[in-house]
C-alpha positions in Angstrom: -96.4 -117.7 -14.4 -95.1 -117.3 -17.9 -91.5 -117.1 -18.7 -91.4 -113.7 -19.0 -92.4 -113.0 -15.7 -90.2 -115.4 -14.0 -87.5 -113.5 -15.9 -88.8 -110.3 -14.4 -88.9 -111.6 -11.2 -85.6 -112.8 -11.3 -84.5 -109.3 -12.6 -86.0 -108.1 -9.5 -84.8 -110.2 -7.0 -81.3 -110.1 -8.2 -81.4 -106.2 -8.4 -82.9 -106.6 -4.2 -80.0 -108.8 -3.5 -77.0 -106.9 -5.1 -78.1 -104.0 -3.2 -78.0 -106.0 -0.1 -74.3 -107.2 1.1 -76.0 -109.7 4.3 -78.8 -112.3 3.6 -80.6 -114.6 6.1 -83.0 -117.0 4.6 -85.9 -118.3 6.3 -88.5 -120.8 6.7 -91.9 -118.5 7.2 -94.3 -121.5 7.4 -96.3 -121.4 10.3 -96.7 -117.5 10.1 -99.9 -115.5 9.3 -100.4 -112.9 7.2 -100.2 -110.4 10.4 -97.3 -112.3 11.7 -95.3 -111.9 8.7 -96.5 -107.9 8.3 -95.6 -107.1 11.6 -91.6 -108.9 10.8 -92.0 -106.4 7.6 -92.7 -103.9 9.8 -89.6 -104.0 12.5 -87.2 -104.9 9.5 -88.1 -101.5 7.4 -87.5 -100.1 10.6 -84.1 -101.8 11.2 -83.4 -100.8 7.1 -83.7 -104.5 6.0 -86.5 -105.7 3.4 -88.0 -109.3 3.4 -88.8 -111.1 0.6 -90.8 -114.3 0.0 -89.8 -115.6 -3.0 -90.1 -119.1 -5.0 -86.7 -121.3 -4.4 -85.9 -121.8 -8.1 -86.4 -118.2 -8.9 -84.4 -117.1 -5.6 -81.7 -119.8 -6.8 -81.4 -118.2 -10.1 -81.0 -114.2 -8.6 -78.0 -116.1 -6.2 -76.6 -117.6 -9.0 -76.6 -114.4 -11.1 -74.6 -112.9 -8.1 -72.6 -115.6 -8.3 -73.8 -116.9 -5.0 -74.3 -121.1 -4.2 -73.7 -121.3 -0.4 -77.0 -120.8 0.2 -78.8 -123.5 -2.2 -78.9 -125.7 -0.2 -81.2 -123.8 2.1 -83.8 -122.9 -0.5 -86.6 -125.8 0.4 -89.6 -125.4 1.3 -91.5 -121.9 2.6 -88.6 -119.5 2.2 -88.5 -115.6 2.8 -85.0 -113.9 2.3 -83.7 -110.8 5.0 -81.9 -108.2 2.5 -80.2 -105.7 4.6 -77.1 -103.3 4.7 -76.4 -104.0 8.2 -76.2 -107.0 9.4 -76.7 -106.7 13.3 -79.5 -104.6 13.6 -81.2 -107.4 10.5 -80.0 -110.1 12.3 -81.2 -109.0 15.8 -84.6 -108.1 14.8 -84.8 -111.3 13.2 -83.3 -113.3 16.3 -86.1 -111.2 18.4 -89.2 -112.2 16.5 -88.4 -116.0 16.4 -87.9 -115.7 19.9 -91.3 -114.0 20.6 -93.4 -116.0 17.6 -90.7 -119.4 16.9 -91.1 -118.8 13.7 -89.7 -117.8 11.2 -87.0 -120.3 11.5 -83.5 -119.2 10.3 -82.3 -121.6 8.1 -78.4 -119.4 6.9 -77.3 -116.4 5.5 -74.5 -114.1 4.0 -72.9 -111.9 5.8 -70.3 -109.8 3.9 -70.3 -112.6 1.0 -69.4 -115.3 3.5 -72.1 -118.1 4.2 -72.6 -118.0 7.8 -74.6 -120.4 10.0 -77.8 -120.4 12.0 -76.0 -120.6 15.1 -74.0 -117.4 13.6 -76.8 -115.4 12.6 -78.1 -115.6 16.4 -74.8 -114.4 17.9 -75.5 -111.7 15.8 -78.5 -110.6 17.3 -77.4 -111.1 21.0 -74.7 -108.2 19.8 -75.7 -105.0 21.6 -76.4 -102.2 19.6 -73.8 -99.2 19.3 -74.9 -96.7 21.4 -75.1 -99.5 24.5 -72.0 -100.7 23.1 -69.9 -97.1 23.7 -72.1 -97.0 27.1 -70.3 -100.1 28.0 -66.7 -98.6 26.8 -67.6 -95.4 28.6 -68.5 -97.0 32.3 -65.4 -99.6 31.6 -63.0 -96.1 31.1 -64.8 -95.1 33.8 -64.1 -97.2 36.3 -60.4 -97.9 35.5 -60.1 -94.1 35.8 -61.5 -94.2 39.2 -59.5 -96.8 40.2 -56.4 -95.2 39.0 -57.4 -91.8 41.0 -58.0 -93.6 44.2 -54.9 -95.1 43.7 -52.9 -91.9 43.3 -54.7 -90.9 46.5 -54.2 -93.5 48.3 -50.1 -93.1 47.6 -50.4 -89.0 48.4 -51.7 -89.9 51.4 -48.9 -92.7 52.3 -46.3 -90.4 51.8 -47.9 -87.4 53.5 -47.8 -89.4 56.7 -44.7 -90.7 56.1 -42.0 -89.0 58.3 -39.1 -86.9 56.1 -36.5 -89.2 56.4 
């Protein structure tokens, strides 16, 4: 690869990563080139884009953002999850390791803070919104029930209750 195109590449990889606010790198050794279509596949549809890129050239495109946290991680095999929202990335990503063990999440950026392995699986145990509101909506549900047997319960005490 001559210097030009590394440059390019660069160019390209820093223009992927500015327009993504949440990165998870991750180690995609082990993974054919199905495997690794198939992750494509369910992050498009989750909105996120994965790239495999070459560690010095990723370094440079972090650095360029003004990124460093995540240098560290940039060894060996490494793909990068670019995505606007960082649930629906991170749980897509959390799913397929769990199905294939691979690829292995290494750390990430979530709203320019470095976040951890450990963090970037919480994040894909989150429900997504509509269960979330589901959940709100049976919660209010069930108070309100409560409350209305409640209310009954006390209209029928003091219906029984002799006029004093």
């Amino acid at each position: 690869m001559s210097k030009a195109e590394r440059q390019e590449e660069v160019e390209r990889i820093t223009a992927a990563i500015t327009a993504a606010p949440h990165i998870y790198v991750t180690d995609f050794a082990g993974l054919n080139v199905a495997k690794v279509t198939e992750f494509r596949r369910r992050l498009r549809g989750a909105g996120a884009k994965y790239l495999v890129v070459k560690n010095t050239l990723a370094e440079r495109a972090l650095e360029a953002r003004g990124v460093t946290s995540l240098n560290e991680h940039l060894k060996g095999p490494t793909g990068l999850v670019l995505s606007t929202d960082p649930l629906s990335a991170a749980k897509v990503l959390t799913e397929f390791a769990k199905e294939n063990q691979k690829p292995g999440i290494r750390a990430g950026l979530v709203d320019g803070a470095p976040v951890s392995q450990a963090h970037i699986q919480r994040l894909g145990t989150i429900p997504d919104r509509q269960t979330l509101l589901a959940m709100v909506a049976g919660s209010l549900n069930n108070i309100l029930a409560g409350f209305a047997g409640c209310l009954e319960a006390l209209r029928e005490q003091r219906s029984a209750a002799p006029n004093a």
